[in-house]
C-alpha positions as CSV (number, residue, x, y, z in Angstrom):
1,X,47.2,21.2,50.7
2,X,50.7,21.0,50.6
3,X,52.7,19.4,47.6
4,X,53.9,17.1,50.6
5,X,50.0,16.4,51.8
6,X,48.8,15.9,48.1
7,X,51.8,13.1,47.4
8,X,50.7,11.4,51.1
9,X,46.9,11.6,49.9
10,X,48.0,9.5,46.5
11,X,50.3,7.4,48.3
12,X,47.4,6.1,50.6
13,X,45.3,5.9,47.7
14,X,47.0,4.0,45.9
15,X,47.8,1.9,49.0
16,X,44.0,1.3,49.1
17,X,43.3,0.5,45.2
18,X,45.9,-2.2,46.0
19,X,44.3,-3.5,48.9
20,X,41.1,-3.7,47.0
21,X,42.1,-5.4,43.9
22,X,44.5,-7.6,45.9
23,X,43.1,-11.5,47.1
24,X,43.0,-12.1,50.7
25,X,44.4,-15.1,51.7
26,X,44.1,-15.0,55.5
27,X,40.9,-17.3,56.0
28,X,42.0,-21.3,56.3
29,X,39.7,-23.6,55.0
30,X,40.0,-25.6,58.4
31,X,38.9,-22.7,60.4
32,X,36.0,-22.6,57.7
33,X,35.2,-26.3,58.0
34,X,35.0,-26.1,61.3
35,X,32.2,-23.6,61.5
36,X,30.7,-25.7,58.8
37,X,30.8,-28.4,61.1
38,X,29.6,-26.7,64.2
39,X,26.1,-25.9,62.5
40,X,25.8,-29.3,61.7
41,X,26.3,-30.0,65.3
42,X,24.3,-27.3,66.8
43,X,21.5,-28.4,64.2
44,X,21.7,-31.6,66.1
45,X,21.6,-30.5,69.8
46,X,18.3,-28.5,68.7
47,X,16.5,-31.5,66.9
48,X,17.2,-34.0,69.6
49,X,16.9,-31.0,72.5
50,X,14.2,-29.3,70.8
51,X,12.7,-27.7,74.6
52,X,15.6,-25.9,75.8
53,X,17.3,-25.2,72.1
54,X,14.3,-24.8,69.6
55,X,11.2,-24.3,72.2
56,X,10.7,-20.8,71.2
57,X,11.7,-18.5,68.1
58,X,14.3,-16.8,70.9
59,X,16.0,-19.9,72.3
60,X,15.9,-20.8,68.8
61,X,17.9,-18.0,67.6
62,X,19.2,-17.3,70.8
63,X,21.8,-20.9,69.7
64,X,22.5,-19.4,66.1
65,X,23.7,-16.4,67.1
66,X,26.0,-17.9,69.5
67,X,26.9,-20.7,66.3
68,X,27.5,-17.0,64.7
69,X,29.8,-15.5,67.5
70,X,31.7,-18.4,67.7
71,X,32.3,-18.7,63.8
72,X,33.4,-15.1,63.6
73,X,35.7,-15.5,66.8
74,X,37.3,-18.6,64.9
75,X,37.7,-17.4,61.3
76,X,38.6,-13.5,62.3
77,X,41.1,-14.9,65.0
78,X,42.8,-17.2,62.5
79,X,42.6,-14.6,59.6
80,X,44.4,-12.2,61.8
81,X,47.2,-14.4,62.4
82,X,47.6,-15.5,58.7
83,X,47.0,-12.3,57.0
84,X,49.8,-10.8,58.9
85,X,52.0,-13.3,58.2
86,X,51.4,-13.4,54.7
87,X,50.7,-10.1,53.6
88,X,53.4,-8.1,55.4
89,X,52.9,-4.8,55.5
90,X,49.7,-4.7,53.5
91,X,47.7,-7.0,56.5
92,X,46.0,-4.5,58.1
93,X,44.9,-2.7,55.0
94,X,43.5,-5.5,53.7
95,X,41.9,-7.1,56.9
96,X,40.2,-3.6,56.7
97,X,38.6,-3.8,53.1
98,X,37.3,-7.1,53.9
99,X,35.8,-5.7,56.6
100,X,34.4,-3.0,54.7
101,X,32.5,-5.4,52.1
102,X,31.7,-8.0,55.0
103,X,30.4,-6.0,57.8
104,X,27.5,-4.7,56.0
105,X,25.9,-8.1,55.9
106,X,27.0,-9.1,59.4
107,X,25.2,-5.9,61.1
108,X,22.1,-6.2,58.5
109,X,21.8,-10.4,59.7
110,X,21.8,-9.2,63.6
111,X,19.3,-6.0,62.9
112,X,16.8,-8.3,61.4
113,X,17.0,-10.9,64.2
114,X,16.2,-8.4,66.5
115,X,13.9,-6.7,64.4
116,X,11.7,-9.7,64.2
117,X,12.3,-10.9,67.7
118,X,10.8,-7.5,68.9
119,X,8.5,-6.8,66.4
120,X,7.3,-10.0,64.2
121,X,7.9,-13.1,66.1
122,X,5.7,-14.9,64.3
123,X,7.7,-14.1,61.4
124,X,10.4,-15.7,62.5
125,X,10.7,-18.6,60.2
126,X,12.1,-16.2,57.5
127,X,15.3,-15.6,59.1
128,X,17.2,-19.0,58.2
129,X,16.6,-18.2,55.0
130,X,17.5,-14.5,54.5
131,X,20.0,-14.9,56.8
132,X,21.9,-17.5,54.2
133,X,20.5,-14.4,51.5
134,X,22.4,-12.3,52.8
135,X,25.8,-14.7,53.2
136,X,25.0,-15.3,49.5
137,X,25.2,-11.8,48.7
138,X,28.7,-11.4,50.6
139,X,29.8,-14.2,48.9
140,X,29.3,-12.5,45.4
141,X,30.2,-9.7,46.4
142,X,33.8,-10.7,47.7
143,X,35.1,-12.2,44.3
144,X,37.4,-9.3,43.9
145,X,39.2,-10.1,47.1
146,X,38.4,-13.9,47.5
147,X,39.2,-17.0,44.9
148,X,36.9,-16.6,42.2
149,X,35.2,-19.9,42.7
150,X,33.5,-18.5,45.8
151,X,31.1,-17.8,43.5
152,X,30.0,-21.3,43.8
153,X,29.3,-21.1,47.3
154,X,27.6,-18.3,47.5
155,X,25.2,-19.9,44.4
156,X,24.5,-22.2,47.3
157,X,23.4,-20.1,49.7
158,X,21.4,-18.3,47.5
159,X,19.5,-21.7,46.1
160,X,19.1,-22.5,50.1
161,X,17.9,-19.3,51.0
162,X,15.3,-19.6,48.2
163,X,14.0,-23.2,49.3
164,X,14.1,-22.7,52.7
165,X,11.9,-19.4,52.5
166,X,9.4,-21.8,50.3
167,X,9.6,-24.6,52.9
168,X,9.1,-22.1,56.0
169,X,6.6,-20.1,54.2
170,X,5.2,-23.3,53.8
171,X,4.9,-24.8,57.2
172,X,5.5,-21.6,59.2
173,X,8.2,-23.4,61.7
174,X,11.3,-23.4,62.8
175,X,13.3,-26.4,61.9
176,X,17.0,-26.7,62.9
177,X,18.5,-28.6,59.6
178,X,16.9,-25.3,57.9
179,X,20.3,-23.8,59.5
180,X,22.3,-26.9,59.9
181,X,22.4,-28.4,56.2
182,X,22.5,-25.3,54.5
183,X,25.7,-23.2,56.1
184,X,26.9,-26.4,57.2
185,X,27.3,-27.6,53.8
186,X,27.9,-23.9,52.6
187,X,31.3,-23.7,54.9
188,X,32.6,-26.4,54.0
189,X,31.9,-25.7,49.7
190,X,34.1,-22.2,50.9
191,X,36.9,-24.5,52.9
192,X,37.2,-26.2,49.5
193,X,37.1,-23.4,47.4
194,X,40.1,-22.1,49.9
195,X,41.8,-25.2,50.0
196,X,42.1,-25.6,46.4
197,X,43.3,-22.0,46.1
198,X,46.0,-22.1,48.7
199,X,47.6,-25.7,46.9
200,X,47.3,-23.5,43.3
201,X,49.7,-20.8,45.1
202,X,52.1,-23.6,46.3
């Protein structure tokens, strides 16, 4: 490796420290809120449709992972936007170590649904609540790059994903509020947590 290589090699690696120890501010609460307030709604449609939404573990999960899909399409679409028009130069680095600590959790949530669709469908009452596990876990683990008070949130999904896997354990079914109250709720704690952060930085 040339003297030139080796100074590019610590360049980018301190480039990526940075990135790491530096707070993303490109999700809005509103974009958060609203995701909160689409599982609210989507809860809804499946208690008052329960047939065509809830009928079965798949149609069941079939309308969260859409509620998922959509919520990632809103928050990465408006955290692309922001990101680059606050960070600069340091956007995409940074879009990519969130990313990096995010992603796990989103492949892991998707490999267990089909996992238990596949395999365990009678087991399917325990995704709600390791699904909001595993959001929990994200949530602690992002305090480095996220306000500090997410931690708050996450302590919410994790208390959720510990009474809904008591309730479901408990009754062995698929209710929609199982989904609705806790990530709706859950979004909107992490819109206020983002909120309040953005008008400290004014």
């Amino acid at each position: 490796m040339t003297d030139l290589e080796r100074a590019m090699a610590d360049i980018a690696f301190i480039q990526q420290r940075l990135a790491a120890s530096t707070r993303f501010d490109g999700l809005t609460p509103q974009a958060v809120a609203g995701t909160g307030l689409l599982a609210l709604a989507a809860a809804f449609v499946q208690a008052h449709w329960p047939v065509p939404f809830a009928g079965t573990a798949f149609a069941y999960i079939a309308v969260w992972s859409i509620v998922a899909l959509i919520a990632v399409g809103l928050i990465g679409g408006e955290a692309l936007i922001r990101a680059r028009r606050l960070h600069g130069s340091m956007a995409d680095m940074l879009i990519a170590s969130t990313l990096r600590l995010l992603l796990p959790f989103m492949v892991a949530g998707g490999a267990l649904a089909l996992i238990v669709l596949r395999f365990a469908p009678q087991s399917a009452w325990m995704l709600p609540g390791l699904w909001q596990m595993l959001i929990a876990l994200a949530g602690f683990c992002s305090v480095s790059t996220l306000p500090r008070a997410i931690v708050w949130a996450a302590g919410w999904y994790f208390a959720s994903a510990v009474v809904t896997l008591i309730v479901g354990a408990q009754t062995q079914s698929l209710d929609p509020w199982m989904m609705g109250v806790p990530f709706g709720i859950g979004q909107i704690a992490v819109a206020a947590v983002l909120h309040r952060a953005t008008r400290e930085t004014i």
